[in-house]
C-alpha positions as CSV (number, residue, x, y, z in Angstrom):
1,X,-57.0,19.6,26.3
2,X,-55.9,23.5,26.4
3,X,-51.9,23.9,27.3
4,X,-51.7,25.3,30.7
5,X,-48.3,27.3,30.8
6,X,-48.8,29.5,33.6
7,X,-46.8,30.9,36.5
8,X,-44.6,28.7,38.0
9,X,-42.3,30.9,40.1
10,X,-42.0,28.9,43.0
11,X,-41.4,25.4,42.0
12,X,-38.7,24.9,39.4
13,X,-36.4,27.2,41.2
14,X,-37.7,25.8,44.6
15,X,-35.3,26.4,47.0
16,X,-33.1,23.8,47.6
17,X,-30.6,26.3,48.2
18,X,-29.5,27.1,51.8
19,X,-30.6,30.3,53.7
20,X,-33.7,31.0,51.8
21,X,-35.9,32.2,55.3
22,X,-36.4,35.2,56.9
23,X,-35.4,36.5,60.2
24,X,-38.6,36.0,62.0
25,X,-38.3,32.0,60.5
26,X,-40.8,32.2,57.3
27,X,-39.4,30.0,54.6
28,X,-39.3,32.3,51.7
29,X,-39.3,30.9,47.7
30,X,-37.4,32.5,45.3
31,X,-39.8,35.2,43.5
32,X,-38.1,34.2,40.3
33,X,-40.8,35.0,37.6
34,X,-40.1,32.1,35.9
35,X,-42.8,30.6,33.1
36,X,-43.5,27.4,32.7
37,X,-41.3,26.3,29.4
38,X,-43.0,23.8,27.9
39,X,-40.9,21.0,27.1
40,X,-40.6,19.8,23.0
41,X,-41.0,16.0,22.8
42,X,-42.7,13.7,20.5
43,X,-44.3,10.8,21.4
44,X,-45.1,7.7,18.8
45,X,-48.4,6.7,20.2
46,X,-48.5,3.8,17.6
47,X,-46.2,1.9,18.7
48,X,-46.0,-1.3,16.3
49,X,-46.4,-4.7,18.4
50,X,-43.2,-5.6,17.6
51,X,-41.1,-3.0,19.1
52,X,-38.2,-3.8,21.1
53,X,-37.7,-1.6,24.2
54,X,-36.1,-1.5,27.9
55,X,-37.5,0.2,30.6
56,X,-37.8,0.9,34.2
57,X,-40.3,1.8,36.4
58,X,-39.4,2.8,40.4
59,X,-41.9,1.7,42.8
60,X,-42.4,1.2,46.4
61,X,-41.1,-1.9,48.2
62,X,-44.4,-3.0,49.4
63,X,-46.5,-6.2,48.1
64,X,-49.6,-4.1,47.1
65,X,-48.0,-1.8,44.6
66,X,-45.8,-5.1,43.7
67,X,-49.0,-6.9,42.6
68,X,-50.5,-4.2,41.0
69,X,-47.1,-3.2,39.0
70,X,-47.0,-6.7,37.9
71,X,-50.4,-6.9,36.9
72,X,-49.9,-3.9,34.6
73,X,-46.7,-5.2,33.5
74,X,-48.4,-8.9,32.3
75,X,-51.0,-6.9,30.3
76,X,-48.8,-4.2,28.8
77,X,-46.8,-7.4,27.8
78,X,-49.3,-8.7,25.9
79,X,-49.7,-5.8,23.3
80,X,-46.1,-5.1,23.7
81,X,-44.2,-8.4,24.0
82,X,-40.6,-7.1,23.5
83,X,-40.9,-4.1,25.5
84,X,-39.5,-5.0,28.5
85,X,-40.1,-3.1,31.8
86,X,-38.2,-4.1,35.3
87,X,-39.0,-2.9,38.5
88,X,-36.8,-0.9,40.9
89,X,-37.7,-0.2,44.9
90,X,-37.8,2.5,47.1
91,X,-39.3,3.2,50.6
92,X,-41.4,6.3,51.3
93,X,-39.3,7.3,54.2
94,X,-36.2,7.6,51.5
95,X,-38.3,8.8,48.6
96,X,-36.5,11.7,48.2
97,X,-33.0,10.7,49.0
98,X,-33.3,7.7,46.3
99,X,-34.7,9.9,43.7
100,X,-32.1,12.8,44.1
101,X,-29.5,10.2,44.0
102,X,-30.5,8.1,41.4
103,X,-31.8,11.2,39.4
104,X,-28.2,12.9,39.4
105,X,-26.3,9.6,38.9
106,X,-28.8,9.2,35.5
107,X,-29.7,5.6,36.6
108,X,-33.6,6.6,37.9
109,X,-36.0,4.8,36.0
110,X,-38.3,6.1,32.9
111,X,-41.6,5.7,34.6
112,X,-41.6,6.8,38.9
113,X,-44.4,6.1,41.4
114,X,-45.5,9.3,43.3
115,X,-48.6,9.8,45.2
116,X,-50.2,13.6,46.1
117,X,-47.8,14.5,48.5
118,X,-44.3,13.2,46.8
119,X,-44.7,14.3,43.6
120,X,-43.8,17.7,44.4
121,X,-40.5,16.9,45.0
122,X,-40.1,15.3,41.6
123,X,-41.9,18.5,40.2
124,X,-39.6,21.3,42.1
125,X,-36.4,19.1,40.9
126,X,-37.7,19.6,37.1
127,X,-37.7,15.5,37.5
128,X,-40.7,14.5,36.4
129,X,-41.3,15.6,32.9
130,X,-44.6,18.4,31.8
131,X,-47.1,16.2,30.3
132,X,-48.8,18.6,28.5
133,X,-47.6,17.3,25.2
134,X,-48.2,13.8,26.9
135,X,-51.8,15.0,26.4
136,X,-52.4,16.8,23.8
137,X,-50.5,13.9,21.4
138,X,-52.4,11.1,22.9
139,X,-55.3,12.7,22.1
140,X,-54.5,13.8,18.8
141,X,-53.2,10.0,18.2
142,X,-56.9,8.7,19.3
143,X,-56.2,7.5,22.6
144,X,-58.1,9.4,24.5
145,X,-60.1,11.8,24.8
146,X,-59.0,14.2,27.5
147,X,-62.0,15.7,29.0
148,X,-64.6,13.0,28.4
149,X,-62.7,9.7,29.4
150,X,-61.5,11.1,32.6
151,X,-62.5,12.3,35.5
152,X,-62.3,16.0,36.9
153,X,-60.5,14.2,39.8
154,X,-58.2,12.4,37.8
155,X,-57.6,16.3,35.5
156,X,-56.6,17.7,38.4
157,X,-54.4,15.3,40.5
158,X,-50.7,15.3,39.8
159,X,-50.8,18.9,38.9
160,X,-49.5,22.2,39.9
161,X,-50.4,25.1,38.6
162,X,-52.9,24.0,36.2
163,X,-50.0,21.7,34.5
164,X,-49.9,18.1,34.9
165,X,-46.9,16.6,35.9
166,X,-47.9,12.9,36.9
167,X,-50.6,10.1,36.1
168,X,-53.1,9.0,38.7
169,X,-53.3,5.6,38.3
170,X,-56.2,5.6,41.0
171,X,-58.0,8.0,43.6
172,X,-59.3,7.8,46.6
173,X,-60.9,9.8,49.0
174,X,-62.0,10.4,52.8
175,X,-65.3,8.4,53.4
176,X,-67.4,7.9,56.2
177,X,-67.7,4.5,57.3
178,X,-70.3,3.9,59.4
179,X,-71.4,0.3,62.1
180,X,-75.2,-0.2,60.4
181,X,-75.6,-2.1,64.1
182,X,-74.8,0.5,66.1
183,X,-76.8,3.1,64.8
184,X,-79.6,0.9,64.4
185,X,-79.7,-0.3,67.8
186,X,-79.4,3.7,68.5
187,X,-82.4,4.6,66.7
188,X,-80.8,6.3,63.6
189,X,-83.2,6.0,60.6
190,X,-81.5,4.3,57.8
191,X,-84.0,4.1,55.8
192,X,-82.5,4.7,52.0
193,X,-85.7,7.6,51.4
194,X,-85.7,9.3,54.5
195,X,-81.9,8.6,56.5
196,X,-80.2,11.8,57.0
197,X,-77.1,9.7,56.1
198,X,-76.2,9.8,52.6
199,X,-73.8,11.6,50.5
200,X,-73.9,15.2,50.7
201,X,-75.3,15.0,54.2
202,X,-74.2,18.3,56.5
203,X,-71.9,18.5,59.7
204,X,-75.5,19.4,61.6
205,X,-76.8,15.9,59.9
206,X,-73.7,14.0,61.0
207,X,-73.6,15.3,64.5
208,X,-77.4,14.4,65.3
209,X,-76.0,10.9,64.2
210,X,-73.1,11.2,66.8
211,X,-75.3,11.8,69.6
212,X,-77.6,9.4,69.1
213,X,-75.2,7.0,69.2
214,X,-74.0,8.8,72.0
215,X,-77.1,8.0,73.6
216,X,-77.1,4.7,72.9
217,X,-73.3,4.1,74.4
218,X,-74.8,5.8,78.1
219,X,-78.2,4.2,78.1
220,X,-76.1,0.6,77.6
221,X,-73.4,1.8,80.5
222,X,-70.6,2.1,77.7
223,X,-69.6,5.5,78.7
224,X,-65.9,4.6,77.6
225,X,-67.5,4.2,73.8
226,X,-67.4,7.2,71.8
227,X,-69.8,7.4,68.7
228,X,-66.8,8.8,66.1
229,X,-62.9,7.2,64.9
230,X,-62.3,10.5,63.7
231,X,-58.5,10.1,62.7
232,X,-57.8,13.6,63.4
233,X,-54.5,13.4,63.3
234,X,-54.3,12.3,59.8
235,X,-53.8,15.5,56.9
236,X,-56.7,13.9,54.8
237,X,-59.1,15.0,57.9
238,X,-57.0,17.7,59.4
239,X,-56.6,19.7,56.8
240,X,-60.0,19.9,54.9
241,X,-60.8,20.8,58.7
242,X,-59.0,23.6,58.2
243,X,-60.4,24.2,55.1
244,X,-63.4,24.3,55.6
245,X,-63.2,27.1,58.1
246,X,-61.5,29.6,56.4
247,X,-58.3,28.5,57.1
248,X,-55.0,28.1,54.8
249,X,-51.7,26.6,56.4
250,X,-49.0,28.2,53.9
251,X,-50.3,31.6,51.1
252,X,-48.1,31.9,47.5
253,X,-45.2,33.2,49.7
254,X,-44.3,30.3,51.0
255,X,-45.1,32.1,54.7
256,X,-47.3,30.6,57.5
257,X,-51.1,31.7,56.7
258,X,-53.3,30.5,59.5
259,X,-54.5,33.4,60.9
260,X,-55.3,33.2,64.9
261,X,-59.7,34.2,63.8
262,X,-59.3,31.0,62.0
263,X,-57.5,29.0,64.4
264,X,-60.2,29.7,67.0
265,X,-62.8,28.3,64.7
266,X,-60.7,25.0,64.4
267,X,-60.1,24.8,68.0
268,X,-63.5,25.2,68.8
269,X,-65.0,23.1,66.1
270,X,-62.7,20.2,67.7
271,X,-63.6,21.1,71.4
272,X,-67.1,20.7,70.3
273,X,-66.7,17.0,69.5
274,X,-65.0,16.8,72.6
275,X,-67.7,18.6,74.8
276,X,-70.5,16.2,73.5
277,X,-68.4,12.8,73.9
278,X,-68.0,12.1,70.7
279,X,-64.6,11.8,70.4
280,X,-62.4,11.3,73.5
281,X,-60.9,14.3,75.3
282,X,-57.7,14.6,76.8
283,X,-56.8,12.4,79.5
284,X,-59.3,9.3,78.5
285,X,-57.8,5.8,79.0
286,X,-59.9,4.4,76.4
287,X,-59.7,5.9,72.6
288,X,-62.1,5.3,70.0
289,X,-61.9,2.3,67.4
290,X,-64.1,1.5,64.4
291,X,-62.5,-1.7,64.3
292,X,-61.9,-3.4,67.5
293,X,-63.7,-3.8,71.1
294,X,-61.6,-2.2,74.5
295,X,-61.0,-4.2,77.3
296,X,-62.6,-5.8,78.6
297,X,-64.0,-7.5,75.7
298,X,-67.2,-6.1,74.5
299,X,-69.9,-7.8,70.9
300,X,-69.2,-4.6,68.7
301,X,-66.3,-2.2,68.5
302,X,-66.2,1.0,71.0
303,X,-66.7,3.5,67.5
304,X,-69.4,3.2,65.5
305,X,-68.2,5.9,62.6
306,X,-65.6,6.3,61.2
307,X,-63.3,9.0,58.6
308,X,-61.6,6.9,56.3
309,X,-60.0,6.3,52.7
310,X,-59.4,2.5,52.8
311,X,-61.3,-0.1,50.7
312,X,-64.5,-1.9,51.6
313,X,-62.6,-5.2,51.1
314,X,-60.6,-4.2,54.5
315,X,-63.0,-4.3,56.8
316,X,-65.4,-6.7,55.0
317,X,-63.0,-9.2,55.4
318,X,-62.8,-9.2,59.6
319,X,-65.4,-11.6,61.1
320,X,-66.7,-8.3,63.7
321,X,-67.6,-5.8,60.9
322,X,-68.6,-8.4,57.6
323,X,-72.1,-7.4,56.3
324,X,-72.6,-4.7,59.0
325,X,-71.0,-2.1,57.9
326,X,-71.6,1.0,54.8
327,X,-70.0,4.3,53.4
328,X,-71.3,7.9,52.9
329,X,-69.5,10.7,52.0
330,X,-67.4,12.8,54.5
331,X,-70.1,15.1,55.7
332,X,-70.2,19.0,54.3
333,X,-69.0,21.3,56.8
334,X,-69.4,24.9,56.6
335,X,-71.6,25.6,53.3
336,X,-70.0,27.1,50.3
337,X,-66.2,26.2,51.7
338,X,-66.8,22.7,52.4
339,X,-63.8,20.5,51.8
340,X,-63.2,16.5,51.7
341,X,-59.6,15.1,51.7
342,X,-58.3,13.2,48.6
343,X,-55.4,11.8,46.9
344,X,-53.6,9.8,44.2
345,X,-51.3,7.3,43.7
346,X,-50.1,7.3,39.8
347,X,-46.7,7.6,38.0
348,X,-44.8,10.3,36.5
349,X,-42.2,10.2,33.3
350,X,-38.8,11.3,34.0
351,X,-37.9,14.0,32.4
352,X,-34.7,12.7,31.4
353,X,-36.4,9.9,28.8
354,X,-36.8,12.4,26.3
355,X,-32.6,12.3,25.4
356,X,-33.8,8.6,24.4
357,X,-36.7,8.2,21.9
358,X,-36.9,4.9,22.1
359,X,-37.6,4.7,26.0
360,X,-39.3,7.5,25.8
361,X,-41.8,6.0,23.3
362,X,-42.0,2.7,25.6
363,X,-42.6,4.4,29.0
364,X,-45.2,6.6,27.4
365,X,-47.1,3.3,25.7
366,X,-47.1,2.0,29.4
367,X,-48.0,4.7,31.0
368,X,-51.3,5.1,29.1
369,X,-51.7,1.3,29.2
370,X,-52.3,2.4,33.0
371,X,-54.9,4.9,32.5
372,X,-56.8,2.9,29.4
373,X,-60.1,0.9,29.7
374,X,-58.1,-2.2,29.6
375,X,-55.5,-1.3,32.1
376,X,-57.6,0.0,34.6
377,X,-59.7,-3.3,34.5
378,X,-56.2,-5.5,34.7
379,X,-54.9,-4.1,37.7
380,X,-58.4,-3.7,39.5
381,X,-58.7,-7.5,38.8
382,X,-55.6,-8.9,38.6
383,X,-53.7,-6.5,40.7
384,X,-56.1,-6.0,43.6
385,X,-56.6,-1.9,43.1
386,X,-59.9,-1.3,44.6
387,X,-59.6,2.4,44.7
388,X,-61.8,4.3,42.3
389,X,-60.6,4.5,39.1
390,X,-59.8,8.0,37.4
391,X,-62.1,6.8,33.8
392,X,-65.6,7.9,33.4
393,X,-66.2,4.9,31.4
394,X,-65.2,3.2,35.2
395,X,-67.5,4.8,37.3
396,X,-69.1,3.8,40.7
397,X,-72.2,3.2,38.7
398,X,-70.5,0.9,36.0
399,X,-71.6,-2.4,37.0
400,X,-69.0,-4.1,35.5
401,X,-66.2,-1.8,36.8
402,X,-63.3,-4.2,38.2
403,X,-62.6,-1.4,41.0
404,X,-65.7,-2.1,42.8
405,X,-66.7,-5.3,41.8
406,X,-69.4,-6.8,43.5
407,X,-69.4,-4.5,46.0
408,X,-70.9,-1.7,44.2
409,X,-74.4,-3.7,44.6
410,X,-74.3,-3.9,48.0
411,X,-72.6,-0.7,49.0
412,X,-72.5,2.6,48.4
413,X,-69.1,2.8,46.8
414,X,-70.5,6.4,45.0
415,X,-69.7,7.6,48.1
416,X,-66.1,7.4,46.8
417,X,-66.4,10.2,44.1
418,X,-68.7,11.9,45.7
419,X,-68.5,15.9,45.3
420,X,-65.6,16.8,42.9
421,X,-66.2,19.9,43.6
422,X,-65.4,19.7,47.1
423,X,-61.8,17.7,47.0
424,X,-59.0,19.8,48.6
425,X,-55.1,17.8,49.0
426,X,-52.1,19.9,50.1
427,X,-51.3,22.0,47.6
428,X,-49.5,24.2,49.8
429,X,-46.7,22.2,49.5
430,X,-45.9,23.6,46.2
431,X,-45.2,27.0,47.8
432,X,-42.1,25.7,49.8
433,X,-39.4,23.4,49.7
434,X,-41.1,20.1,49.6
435,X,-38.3,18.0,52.0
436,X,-40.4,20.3,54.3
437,X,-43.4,18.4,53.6
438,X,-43.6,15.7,56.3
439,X,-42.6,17.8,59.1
440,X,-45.2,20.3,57.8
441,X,-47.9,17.4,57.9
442,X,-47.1,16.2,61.4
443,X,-47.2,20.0,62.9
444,X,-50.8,20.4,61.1
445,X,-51.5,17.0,62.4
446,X,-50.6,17.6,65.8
447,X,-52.1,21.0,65.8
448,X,-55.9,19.6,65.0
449,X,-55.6,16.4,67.1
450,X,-53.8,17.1,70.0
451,X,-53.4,21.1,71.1
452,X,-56.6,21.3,69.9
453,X,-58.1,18.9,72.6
454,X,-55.4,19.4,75.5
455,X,-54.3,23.0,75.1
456,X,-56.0,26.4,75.6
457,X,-57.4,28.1,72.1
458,X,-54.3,30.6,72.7
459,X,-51.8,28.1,73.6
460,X,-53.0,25.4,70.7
461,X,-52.4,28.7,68.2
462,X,-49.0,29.8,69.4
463,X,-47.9,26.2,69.8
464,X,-48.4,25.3,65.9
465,X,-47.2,28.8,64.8
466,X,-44.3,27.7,66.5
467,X,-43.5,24.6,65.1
468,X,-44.1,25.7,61.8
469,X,-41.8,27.8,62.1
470,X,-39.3,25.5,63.7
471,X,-39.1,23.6,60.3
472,X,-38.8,26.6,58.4
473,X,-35.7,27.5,60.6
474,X,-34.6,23.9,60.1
475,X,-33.3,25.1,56.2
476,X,-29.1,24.6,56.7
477,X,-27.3,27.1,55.6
């Protein structure tokens, strides 16, 4: 792996600091021309079996990530029996708040759970240490092999700026899921060599679905069925939405970038959906739901697509959707610009480990334990992670990949990783100060999935603008 020290002006002197916006409410970073400084640590990555360590790792307080911790734990445990590693809690609403405490009262543990939007925070805070040398000494230790064991999603999650800052531990990505009753009965062909739906397909291919099944809801008198469960107002649709067209929410200067051309395109790309009752438009009593029937009670759900990230195991395990269901890719819109949503969960090391070698050493052997062939399997299996891992060697077509299981023979879990290429998360968020960051999303969010459908083109455009603008004015000074 080739250090990446590059331009970094905007994050490690992010602006915590009060005042930092213009009169007209633009949120503007520092322009402080600061490098990158790459960080000197060593890192014994042979550890003897009988080393003797304590260290902490901060999770969320939720049973999932619980199980899967502890899954990881038992396994590291059993290369590393005297290294002992206890969990901490936090909740995502006070993610920041407990890291910026614990961070400054030097109690935050070696080894923190972030996911693609958090992570930023820990990176503008200089919390969460460069793992460049992470790397590059792993690899020259033998334990990896940088660019062959993992995945181009997994190189480029957790970093900014071409530097890595945190571990995916898995990634997932927006799929399609789709009701293979529904579309039969509505005369799509699914037949594996001829079926429009399959991964790559276009937004042309996925709309001549739609209105079959369209068809098929008015020639059965379910006019209050709509054909897609298009979570709209969710950032891993909205955005690449926006992507896709052209569009950018925030440029380098940490200033409001969606111009009004490209906020036409959205608002009619939604209004088209709208237009040929596909999703629901404003003032419908009945929404759309992959998942569940309206009232009253109807045999199949009232959506028969749906734009999702979830795990097959979800819906395979409700009596309505078992066996009738399959994924494809989040279809290509707009050519050469096309954009699907992803993410990561993972973990990043705190900075401050490497003033103690000895932890630093430990939460360094776990967190490659994480990302190692036998780690990935353990928590997959043991700890119930059925998001696709970040390893080559654990790839959709692995048939013995824990991640998948035995679901890999019966569906099309390559959907999953489908187009590398084409994966966009919000990286804007490393252009302004990331406490921003949910009030950002939830102005996006509402942008796409509600002016867009009950406001006028103009009045959708000036109304986001707006709020944006609103939580760059919302810096105290």
């Amino acid at each position: 792996m080739k250090k990446a020290i590059r331009s970094f002006s905007c994050a490690l002197a992010l602006a915590l600091t009060a005042g930092m916006f213009a009169a007209c409410g633009e949120y503007k970073r520092p322009d402080s021309g600061n490098e990158v400084t790459k960080t000197d640590y060593t890192i014994n990555f042979n550890l003897p079996a009988t080393t003797k360590a304590e260290i902490k790792v901060i999770i969320p307080d939720k049973e999932t990530e619980k199980k899967i911790i502890d899954a990881a734990i038992e396994g590291f445990n059993q290369k590393y029996p005297l290294i002992t590693v206890t969990k901490n809690y936090l909740t995502i609403d006070s993610y920041n708040t407990t890291i910026q405490r614990q961070s400054q009262a030097g109690s935050l543990a070696e080894v923190i759970w972030c996911n693609s939007t958090n992570y930023y925070y820990l990176v503008s805070n200089s919390i969460a240490l460069n793992l460049d040398e992470f790397y590059e000494q792993g690899e020259a230790a033998g334990q990896f092999d940088y660019d062959a064991d993992f995945t181009s999603d997994f190189r480029k999650s957790g970093t900014f700026d071409g530097v890595p800052y945190a571990v995916p531990r898995s990634i997932d990505s927006v799929v399609t899921f789709y009701n293979k009753d529904v579309l039969t009965k509505a005369g799509v062909d699914l037949n594996p060599e001829t079926t429009v739906v399959k991964n790559g397909w276009t937004w042309e291919d996925f709309l001549s679905v739609c209105k079959q099944v369209r068809a098929y809801y008015v020639r059965e008198g379910k006019t209050n069925f709509y054909p897609l469960d298009a979570n709209l107002g969710w950032e891993a649709v909205s955005w690449p939405i926006i992507k896709s067209l052209g569009g950018d929410m925030i440029n380098e200067e940490g200033e409001f970038a969606l111009t009004e051309e490209v906020a036409g395109k959205v608002y009619d790309f939604v209004q088209d959906l709208v237009e040929n009752d596909i999703i629901p438009g404003a003032g419908e009593k009945n929404g759309t739901s992959f998942e569940s029937a309206p009232t009253p009670p109807s045999e199949e759900p009232s959506g028969g697509l749906l734009f999702q990230s979830t795990t097959i195991d979800h819906y395979e395990t409700m009596e309505n959707l078992k066996g009738k269901f399959d994924i494809v890719s989040f279809p290509l819109i707009n050519g050469e610009n096309a954009s699907i949503g992803y993410g990561f969960a993972g973990y990043a090391l705190n900075a401050a480990a490497v003033k103690d070698q000895t932890k630093l050493d430990a939460a360094a052997a776990f967190v490659n334990y994480l990302i190692s062939y036998d780690g990935q399997q353990k928590v997959a299996k043991d700890g119930g992670l059925t998001l696709p891992s970040g390893r080559t060697d654990l790839s959709a077509e692995t048939p013995d990949a824990n991640w998948h299981g035995t679901y890999g023979s019966r569906f099309n879990v390559s959907a999953y990783t489908y187009g590398s290429e084409y994966k966009v998360t919000q990286d804007f968020f490393g252009y302004v100060n990331p406490t921003f960051s949910t009030k950002l999303i939830s102005a996006m969010n509402t942008y796409v999935n509600s002016y867009c459908i009950r406001e006028s083109k103009d009045r959708a455009y000036t109304m986001f603008k707006g709020a944006v603008e609103d939580v760059f004015n919302s810096v105290v000074q």
